[in-house]
Each structure stands twice: as structure tokens, then as C-alpha cells.
TORKOL-4160 file (C-alpha; in steps of 0.2 Angstrom, whole numbers, padded with zeros to 4 digits, m for minus):
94
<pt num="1" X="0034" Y="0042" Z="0032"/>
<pt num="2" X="0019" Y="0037" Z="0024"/>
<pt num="3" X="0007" Y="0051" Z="0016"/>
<pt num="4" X="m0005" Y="0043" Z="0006"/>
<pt num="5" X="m0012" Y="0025" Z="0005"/>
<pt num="6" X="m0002" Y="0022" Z="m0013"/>
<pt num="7" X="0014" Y="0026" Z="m0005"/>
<pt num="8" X="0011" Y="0010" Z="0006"/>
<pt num="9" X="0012" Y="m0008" Z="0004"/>
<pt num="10" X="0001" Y="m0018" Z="0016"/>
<pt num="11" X="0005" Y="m0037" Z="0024"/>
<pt num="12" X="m0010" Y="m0048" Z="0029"/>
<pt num="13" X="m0009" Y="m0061" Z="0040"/>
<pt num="14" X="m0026" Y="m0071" Z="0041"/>
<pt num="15" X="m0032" Y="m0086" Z="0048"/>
<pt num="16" X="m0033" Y="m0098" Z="0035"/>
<pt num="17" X="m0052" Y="m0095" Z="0029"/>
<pt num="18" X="m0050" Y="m0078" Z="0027"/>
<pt num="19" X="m0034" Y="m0079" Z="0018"/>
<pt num="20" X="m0041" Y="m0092" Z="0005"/>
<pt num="21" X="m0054" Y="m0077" Z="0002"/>
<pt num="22" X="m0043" Y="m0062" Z="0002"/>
<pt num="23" X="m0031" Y="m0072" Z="m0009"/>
<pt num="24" X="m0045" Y="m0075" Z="m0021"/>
<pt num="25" X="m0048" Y="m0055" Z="m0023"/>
<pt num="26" X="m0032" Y="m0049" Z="m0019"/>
<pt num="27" X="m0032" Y="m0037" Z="m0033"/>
<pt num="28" X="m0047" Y="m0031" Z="m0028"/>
<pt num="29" X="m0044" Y="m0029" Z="m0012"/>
<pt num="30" X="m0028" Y="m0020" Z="m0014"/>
<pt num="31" X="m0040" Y="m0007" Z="m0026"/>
<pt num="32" X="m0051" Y="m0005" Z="m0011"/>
<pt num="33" X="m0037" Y="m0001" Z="0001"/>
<pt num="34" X="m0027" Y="0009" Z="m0012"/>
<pt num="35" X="m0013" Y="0004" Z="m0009"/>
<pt num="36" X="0003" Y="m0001" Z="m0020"/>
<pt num="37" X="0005" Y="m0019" Z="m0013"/>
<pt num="38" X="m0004" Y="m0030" Z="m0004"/>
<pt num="39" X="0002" Y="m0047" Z="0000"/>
<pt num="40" X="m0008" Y="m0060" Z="0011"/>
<pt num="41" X="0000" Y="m0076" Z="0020"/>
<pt num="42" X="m0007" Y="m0085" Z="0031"/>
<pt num="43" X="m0004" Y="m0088" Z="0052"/>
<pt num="44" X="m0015" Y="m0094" Z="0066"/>
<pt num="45" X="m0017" Y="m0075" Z="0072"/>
<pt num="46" X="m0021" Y="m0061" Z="0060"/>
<pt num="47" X="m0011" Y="m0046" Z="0059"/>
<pt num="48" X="m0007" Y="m0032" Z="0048"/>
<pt num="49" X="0010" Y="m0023" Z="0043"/>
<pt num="50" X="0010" Y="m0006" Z="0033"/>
<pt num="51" X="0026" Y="0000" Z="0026"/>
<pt num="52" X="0031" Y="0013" Z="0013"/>
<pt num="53" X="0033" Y="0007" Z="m0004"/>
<pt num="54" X="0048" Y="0015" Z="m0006"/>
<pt num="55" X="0060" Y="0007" Z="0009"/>
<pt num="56" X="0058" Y="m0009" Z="m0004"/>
<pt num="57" X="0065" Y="0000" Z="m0018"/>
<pt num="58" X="0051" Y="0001" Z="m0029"/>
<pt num="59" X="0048" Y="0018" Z="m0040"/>
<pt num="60" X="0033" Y="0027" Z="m0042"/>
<pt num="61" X="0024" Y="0028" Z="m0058"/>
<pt num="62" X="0025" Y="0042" Z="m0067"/>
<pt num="63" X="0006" Y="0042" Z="m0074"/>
<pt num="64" X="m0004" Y="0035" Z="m0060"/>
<pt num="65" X="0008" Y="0038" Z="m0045"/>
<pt num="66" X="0006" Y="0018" Z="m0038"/>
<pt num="67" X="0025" Y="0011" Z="m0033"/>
<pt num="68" X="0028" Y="m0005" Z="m0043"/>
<pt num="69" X="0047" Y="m0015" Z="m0042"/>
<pt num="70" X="0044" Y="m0016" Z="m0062"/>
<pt num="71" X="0043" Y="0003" Z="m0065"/>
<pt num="72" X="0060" Y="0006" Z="m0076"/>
<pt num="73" X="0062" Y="m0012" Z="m0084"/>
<pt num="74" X="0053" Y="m0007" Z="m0101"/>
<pt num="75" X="0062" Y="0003" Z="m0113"/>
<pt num="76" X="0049" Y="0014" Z="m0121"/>
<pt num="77" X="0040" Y="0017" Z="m0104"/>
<pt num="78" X="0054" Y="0018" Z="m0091"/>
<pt num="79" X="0043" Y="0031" Z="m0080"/>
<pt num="80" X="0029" Y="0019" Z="m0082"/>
<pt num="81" X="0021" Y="0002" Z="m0071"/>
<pt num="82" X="0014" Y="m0013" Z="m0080"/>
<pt num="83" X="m0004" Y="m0009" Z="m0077"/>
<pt num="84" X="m0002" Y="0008" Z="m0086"/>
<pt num="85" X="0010" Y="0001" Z="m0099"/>
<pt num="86" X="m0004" Y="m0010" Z="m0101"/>
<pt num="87" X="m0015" Y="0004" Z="m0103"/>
<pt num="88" X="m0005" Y="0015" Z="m0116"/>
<pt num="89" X="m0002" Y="0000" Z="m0126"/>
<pt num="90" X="m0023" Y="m0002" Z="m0130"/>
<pt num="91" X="m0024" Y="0019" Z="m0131"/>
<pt num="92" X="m0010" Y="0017" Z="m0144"/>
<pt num="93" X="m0020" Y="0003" Z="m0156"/>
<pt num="94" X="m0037" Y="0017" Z="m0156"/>
């Protein structure tokens, strides 16, 4: 179901220390993976659940293929995520 590591989204369950550090890198970290989510919560045991993207209704971005819940909510992008709307926004003042 999953084919690729940006067709996932990942949920971290870490002992308090580690997920005071995760949370302080969590975009990072979720670069590192590659994947399209990450969220990190913290438990007294640590796990790790991996899911695709898709079963939470997010799209996948037409440009760089992450799956974001915004993809569609901007008019002159609708095919496009924030981070890549972002993106065309600074290529478009050059």
C-alpha cells in the first residue's frame, strides 16, 4: 500500500527526552526519513506507526509528489503544496 517513503506518514511515540528533541527538528527529521508527515507525541514506551498518506485524505503535489492536507486550498496553485507554493512564489519575483 505504501510504495515509496513520501507516500507515508509516520507516528513517533518517544519517551519524553527523545521527543523534546525530535520535536525540536521535526522538519528535519521528516527530510531525513522522506516522508510526507511525521508527527511525534509523547508515551512512556516508544513506538512507531506508518501509514499511507492517502487513507487521510491528503493529495499529492503535483511538482514534488509529497502528500499535504493543503494541496487544493490555493487558487492559482491547486495541484501545488505549501512548501512548493512557497517556492514558485520566490521563482516568480526573479
Amino acid at each position: 500500500r505504501i510504495g515509496k517513503a513520501l507516500d507515508a506518514r509516520v507516528e513517533l511515540e518517544l519517551e519524553p527526552a527523545e521527543c523534546a528533541v525530535a520535536q525540536d527538528h521535526l522538519s528535519d527529521l521528516q527530510e531525513l526519513l522522506n516522508v510526507s508527515g511525521l508527527a511525534v507525541r509523547e508515551a512512556q514506551a516508544g513506538s512507531v506507526t506508518v501509514q499511507p498518506a492517502s487513507d487521510a485524505g491528503w493529495k499529492k503535489c503535483d511538482r514534488c509528489w509529497h502528500w499535504d492536507p493543503a494541496i487544493g486550498q490555493e487558487p492559482g496553485h491547486p495541484g501545488a503544496c505549501p512548501r512548493c507554493i512557497q517556492a514558485l512564489k520566490v521563482l516568480s519575483l526573479a
